[in-house]
N, C-alpha and C positions, 0 to 999 in steps of 0.2 A: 520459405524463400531464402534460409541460410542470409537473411542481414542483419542479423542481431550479431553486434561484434564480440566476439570471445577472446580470449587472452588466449586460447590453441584449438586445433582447428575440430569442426563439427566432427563426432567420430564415425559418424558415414561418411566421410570427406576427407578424410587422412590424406588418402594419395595421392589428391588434387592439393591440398594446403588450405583449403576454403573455410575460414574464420569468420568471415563477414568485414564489413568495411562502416567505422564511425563513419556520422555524416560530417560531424566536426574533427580533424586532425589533433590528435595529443597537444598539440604545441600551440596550436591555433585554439583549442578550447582553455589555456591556462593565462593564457594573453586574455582573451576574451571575457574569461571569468573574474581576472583581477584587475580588469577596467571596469566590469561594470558593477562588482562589490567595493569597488573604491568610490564607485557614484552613488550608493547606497540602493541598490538595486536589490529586491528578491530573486534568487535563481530558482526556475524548476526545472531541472533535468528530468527526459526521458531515458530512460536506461532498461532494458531488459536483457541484454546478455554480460557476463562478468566483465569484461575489457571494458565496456561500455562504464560500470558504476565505478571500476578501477580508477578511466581516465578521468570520470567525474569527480573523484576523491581525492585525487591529484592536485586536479584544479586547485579545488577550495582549500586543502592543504596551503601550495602557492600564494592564493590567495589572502588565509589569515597570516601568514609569515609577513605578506608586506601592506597589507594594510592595517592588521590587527585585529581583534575579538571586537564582536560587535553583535546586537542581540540581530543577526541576519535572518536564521530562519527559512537555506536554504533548504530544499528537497527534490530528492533524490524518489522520478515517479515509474511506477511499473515494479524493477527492478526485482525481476523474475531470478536469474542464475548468479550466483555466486561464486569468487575465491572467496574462502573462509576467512583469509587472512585480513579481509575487508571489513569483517563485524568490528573489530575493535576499532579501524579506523572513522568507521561510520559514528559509531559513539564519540570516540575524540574530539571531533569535527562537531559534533551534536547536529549534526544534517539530520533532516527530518525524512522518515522512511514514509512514503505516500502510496501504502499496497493497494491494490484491485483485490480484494481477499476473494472475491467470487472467484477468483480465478487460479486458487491454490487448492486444485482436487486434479484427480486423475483426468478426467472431462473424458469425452467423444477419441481424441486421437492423441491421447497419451501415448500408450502402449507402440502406437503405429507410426506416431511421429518423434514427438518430444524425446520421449525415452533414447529412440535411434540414435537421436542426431546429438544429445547432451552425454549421452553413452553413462556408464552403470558410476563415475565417480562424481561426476558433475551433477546428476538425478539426485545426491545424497541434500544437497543445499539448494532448491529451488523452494522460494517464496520462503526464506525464513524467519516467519514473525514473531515467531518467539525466541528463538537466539536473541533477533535485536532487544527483541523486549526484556530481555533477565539483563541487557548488558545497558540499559536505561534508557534506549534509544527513541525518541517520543517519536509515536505512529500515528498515521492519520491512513484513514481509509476512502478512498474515491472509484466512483462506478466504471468510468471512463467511458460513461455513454453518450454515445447514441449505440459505439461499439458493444456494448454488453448493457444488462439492465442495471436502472438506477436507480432500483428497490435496494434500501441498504440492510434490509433483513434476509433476503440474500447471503450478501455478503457476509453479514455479521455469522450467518448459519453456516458457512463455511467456514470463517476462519477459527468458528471452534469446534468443528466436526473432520475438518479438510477430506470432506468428504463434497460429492455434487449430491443440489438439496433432493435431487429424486433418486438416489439412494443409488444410482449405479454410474460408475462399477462400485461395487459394496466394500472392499479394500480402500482406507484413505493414502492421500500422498501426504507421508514422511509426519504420522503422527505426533511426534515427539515437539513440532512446530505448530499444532492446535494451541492457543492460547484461551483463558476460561472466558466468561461471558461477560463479566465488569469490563475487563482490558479491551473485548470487542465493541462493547458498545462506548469507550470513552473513547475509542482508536475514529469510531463515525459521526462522533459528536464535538467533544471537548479536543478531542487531536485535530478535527481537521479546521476547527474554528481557530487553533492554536498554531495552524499553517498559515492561516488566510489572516494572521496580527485581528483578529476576532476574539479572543477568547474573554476580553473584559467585556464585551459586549453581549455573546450568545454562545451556544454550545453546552449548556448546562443551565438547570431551572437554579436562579437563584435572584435572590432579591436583588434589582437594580439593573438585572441584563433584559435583554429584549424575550418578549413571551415565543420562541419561534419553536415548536412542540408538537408533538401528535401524542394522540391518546390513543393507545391500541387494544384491543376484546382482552386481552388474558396479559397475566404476572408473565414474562419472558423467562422467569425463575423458579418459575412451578410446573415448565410443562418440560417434554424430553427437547434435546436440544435438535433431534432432526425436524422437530415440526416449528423451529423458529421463523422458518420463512410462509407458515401459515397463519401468523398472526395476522387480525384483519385493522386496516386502519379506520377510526370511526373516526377520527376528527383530526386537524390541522390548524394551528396557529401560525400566523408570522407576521412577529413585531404585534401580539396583539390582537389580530382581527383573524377572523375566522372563514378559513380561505377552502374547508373542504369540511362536511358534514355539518353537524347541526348541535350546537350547545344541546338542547332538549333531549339528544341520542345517548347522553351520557352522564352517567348515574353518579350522585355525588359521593 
């Protein structure tokens, strides 16, 4: 649909100029963002095209100059295409990266869409989670379902295969952005509890936080990583109580 905003235009669209259009105006989203970080508001940006996380980064730029450092804990969600020159600001900012990792593989209409219209230099930087990740950027990983599934083994099977979990097309996108299996599973656990100002609470088994947990058939670290999204759920805790299978299913 060309509305993902880009900083130049789609490269099937050269001749028109057709970049896509923010829903929020540059000038209007920096205003907006440093009234409501002054009211101590969390922001979550939607952003999938570069222009898009640019203006976003702007803002909050803006924003901490006149309000100041504060444990805020914006993020920055989607954010599919990249300028490069954005990773380091993204760290500065410590905005929190909020990827769909299911969604950084070739998929169905890569080749026929994506690729086209991002054209062969902008294809080099999409979904980069491991750039932010070497440059300390804390990631949280969300389904964004109803849109896509809200199995986060999924996801996690992607974002360190960057390949789609049924093996085609068998070429991954921009391997060098797979991240290993710890940093996936803390990016949909402890990252996203650590978005949602959760993280003393849940997101990680430790003494004193709430029991919210599944117990899954196999070690995630003993089997090959394409069959991550086969692991079977046998049980579910939250907060405690047991909200899916059966204590007795599972071996001590």
């Amino acid at each position: 649909s060309y509305s993902a905003a880009m900083l130049d235009p789609y490269a099937d669209r050269l001749d028109e100029g057709i970049k896509g259009t923010p829903l929020i105006p540059p000038d209007d989203l920096i205003d907006l963002v440093t009234r409501l970080d002054a009211l101590g508001f969390q922001i979550h940006f939607h952003s999938i095209g570069d222009a898009a996380t640019h203006y976003s980064l702007d803002a909050l730029e803006v924003a901490r100059k006149q309000n100041g450092l504060r444990d805020s804990r914006h993020h920055l969600s989607h954010i599919m295409a990249w300028d490069p020159t954005d990773f380091d600001r993204m760290a500065d900012l410590d905005a929190i990266a909020n990827f769909q990792a299911l969604w950084a593989s070739k998929g169905t209409h890569y080749d026929e869409i994506t690729y086209v219209r991002m054209g062969e230099e902008r294809s080099k930087y999409l979904y980069p989670i491991n750039s932010l990740h070497k440059l300390g950027v804390n990631l949280a990983f969300g389904s964004d379902w109803y849109v896509t599934s809200a199995n986060p083994l999924l996801a996690i099977e992607v974002a360190v295969t960057r390949l789609e979990p049924d093996g085609n097309p068998s070429d991954p996108l921009l391997p060098a952005e797979a991240i290993d299996l710890t940093t996936a599973i803390r990016a949909a656990t402890l990252g996203s509890a650590y978005g949602n100002f959760l993280n003393e609470e849940t997101g990680s088994i430790e003494v004193g936080k709430l029991a919210d947990l599944i117990v899954i058939d196999t070690n995630l670290f003993d089997i090959p990583t394409s069959d991550l999204s086969k692991a079977r759920v046998m049980l579910t805790l939250f907060g405690g109580e047991v909200v899916f299978g059966s204590l007795d299913d599972v071996d001590d």
